[in-house]
N, C-alpha and C positions, 0 to 999 in steps of 0.2 A: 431372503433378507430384503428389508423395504427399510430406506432410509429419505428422510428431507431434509433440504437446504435449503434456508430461507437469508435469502438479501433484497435487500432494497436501496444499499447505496452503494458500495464497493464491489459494485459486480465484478470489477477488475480483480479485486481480489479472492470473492467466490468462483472465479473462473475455474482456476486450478483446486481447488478443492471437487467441486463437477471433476474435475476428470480426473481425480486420484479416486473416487469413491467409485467412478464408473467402471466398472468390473462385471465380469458375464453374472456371476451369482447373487447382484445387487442390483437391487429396482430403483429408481432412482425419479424421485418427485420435488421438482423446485419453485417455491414460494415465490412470490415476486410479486411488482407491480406491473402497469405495462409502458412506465417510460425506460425503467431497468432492463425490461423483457427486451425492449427494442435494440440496448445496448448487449444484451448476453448476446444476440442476432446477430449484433456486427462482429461481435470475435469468436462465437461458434461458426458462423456463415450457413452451409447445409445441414451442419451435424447438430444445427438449433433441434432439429425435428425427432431427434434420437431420446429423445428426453420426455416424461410428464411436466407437465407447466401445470402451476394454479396460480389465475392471474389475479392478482385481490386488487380490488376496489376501496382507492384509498381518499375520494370524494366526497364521500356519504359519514364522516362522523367515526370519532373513534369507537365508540359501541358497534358499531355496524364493521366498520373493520376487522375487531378482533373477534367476532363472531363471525364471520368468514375465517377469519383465518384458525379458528378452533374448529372449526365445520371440518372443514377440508382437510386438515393433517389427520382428524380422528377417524376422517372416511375411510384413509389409504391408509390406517394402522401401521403408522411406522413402526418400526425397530428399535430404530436411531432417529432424533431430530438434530441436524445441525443449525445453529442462526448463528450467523456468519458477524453478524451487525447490530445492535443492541442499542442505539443511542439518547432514544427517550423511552416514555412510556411504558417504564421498565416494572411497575403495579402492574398493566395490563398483561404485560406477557408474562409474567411471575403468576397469574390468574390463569392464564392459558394451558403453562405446563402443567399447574397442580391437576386442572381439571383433565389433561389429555392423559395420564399416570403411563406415558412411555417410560419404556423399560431402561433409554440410554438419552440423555442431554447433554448436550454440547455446543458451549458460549464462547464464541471467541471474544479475546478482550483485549482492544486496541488500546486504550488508554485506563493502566493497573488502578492508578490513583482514584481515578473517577468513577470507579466500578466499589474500590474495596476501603477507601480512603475518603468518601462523604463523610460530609458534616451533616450536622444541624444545623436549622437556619430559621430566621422568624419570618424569610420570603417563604410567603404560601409555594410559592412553584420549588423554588428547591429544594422545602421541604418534603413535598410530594417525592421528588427527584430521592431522594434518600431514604424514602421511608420505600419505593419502589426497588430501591438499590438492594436494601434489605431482604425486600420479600423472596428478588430475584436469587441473592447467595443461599438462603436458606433452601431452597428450590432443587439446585444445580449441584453437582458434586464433581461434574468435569469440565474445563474451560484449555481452551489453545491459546496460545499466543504463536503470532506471525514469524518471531527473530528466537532465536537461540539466546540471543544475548539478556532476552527477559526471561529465560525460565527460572533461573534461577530466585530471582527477584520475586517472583508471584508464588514461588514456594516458600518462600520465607516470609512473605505477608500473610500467607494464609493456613502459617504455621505445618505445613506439607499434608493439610487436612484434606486434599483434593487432588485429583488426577490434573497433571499439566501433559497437555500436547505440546508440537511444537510443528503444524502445519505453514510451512511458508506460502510468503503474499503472491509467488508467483515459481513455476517449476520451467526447466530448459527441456525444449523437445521439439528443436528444430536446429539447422546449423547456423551456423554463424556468420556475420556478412561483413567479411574478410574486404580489409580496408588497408590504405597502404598512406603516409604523409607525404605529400608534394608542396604546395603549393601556401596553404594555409591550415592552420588548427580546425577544428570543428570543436565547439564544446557544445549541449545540450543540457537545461535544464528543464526536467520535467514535472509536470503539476500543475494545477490552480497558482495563480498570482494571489498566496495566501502568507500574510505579514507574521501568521501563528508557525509559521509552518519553515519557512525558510528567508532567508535574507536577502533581499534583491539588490540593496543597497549594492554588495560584495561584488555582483556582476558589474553594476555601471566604476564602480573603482579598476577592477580589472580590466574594463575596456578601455580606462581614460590610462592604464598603466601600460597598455598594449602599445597605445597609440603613441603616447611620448616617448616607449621604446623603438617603433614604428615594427611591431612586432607583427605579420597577417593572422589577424586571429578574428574568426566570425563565432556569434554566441545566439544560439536559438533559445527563447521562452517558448518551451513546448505545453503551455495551458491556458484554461481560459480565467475569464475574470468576471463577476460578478458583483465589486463591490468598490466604495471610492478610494482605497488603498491600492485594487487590481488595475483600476481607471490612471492612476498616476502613474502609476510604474508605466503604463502602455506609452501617456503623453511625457515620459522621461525619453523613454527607447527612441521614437518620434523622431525626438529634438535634438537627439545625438547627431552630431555634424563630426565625421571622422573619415582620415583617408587611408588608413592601413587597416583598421579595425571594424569589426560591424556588426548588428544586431537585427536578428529576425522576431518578432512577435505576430501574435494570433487578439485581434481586435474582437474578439465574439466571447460566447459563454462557454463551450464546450468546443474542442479540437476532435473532429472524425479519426475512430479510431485509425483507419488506414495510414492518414497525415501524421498521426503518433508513431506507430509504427517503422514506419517510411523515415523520417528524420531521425527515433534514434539508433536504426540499422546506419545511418551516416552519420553518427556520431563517434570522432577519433576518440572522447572521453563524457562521458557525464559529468553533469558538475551538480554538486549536491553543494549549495550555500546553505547547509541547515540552522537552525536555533537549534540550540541545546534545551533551553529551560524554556518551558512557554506553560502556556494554562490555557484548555481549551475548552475546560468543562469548569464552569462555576469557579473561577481563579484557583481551582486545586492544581496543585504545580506537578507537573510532568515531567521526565528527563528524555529525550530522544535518544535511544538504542541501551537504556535501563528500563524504564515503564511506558515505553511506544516506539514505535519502528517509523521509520520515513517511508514513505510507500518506494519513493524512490530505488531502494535498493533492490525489491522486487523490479524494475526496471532494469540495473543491472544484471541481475537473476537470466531474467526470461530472454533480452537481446546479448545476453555475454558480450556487453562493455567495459572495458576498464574505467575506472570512474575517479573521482577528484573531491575530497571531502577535508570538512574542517577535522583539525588535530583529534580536540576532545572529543570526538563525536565517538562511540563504540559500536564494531561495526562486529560482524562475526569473524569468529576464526579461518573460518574458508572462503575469504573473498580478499583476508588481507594481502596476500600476492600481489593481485591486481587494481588495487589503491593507494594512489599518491595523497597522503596527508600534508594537509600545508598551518603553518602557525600563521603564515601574514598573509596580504595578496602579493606584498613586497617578492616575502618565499614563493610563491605559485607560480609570480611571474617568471621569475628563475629557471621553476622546472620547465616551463613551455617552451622557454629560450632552448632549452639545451634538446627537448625536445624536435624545436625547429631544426638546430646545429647537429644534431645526430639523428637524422630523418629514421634510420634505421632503426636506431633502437625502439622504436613505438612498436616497432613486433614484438617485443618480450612482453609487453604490457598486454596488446589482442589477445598473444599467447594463454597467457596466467588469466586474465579473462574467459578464455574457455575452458580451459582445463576447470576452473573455480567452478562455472555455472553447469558442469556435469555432475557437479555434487549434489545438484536440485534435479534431476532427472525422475522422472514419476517411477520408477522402480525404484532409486534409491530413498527418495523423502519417504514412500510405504514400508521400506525395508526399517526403517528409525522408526516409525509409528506403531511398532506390531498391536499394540493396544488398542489400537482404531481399526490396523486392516485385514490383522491374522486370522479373524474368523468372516472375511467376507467370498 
């Protein structure tokens, strides 16, 4: 059995996919570019070498691209193709599989709306965008999604005409870094400083509610930023003058994964200030934890944090344990108080945090997939 995986942006979340497929009776060929390559390096470390790479060149022109990349998959005769990431260009690779006629494809689809729910448009590009969207469905007959909480949803859009996985963003398979409250809260937000994505706003009210509580609570921005939205938020954090309360940020474009790492193993909680409703693709509206996942909670996953999320956000069933939902930050503030006042009880939460993030353990997510992994 010979299968490929192709990413080129969310290596973080092709990570774990690599090593649920990686199995003694499977060959294993990953697509990529080489500033991806670089990062699959930092979180494989040695075991980058365990692997076939085909590194495409994505400088020269899209003809030239996707003719490497039809080159290369049909060399190694997959099995199975996975592409993990799909976000343009979706004529081209709709072109690719007709031409490569493997035997098994498989689309993961981060955002349902913008895959299966294009319009028409009289902009030449989004038109392209749709009429590619197309060629791609017609193509494909199996697609993953990252959360539990969209399967549902992308079976009933596509009227249950298609195989749905349900491969999560990130699997547990190391222990836990067992943490105790003294002194101050840690909270943790992780990600790009991205306005679509989450609310930053939410942190600097919680800080200023900390403070006139005189609550000790420090709050990490664990991503980078990239854009004049990411740029304010930094000269926000900056400018914050506070004496009980405090905030750490990352002034660059990308935070080293280690530095990732390293901070949310020290984090008492994650804080996910997410949007609900946003639009990421051509103003088609999205719901976060119906038709897209926060990557976020793959962070929880993999470090088994207990975590901190808006009410209406839907999270999965097997994480709800160890998730404090809050209606206001008025409410949030509340809970940290009491968490301050009962130092102890922040074990029940570690606790439920771990127990949770065993449910993502690479034998049991293959154990739910037999459809993907039974005959490997």
């Amino acid at each position: 059995m010979k299968t490929g995986i192709f990413e080129m942006e969310h290596y973080e979340g092709a990570y774990p996919v690599i090593q649920l497929f990686d199995m003694p009776a499977n060959q294993l060929v990953i697509f990529t570019d080489a500033a991806t390559y670089t990062r699959f390096a930092d979180l494989f470390k040695a075991d980058v070498n365990r692997f076939q790479w085909e590194i495409l060149d994505r400088t020269k022109g899209k003809w030239h691209f996707f003719s490497q990349l039809y080159k290369a998959a049909k060399k190694h005769r997959l099995d199975l193709f996975y592409l993990n990431t799909i976000s343009n260009n979706h004529l081209f690779y709709a072109w690719v599989i007709g031409l490569l006629r493997i035997a098994r494809v498989v689309i993961t689809v981060h955002d349902i709306n913008c895959l299966f729910k294009s319009r028409r448009s009289a902009q030449l590009r989004q038109m392209v965008h749709h009429i590619g969207k197309k060629a791609l469905i017609k193509r494909v007959q199996e697609y993953n999604v990252v959360s539990d909480t969209m399967v549902d949803y992308l079976r009933e859009t596509t009227r249950n005409s298609v195989q749905v996985h349900n491969i999560p963003g990130a699997v547990f398979e190391s222990e836990q870094a067992s943490l105790s409250l003294r002194d101050r809260l840690h909270l943790v937000v992780p990600g790009s400083l991205d306005k679509k994505r989450r609310d930053y706003w939410q942190v600097f009210e919680l800080l200023k509610a900390a403070e006139a509580s005189q609550l000790p609570l420090h709050i990490t921005l664990l991503g980078g930023h990239s854009d004049e939205y990411g740029q304010a938020i930094i000269q926000e954090a900056a400018a914050l003058k506070t004496t009980y309360s405090s905030i750490g940020f990352y002034d660059e474009r990308v935070v080293h994964q280690d530095e990732f790492d390293k901070q949310l193993n020290a984090a008492h909680f994650i804080f996910i200030p997410s949007v609900i409703n946003t639009a990421i693709c051509f103003s088609i509206p999205e719901t976060y934890g119906l038709t897209k996942s926060s990557g976020n909670m793959f962070d929880v996953i993999k470090h088994a944090r207990p975590f901190i999320a808006p009410q209406s956000l839907r999270i999965s069933s097997s994480l709800g344990t160890s998730c404090f939902k809050y209606t206001s930050i008025e409410h949030l503030l509340q809970f940290l108080q009491r968490c301050m006042q009962y130092k102890d009880s922040y074990q029940y939460w570690q606790q439920q945090a771990l127990v949770n993030s065993r449910e993502y353990t690479i034998t049991k997510v293959r154990a739910k997939n037999p459809t993907l992994f039974a005959g490997l």
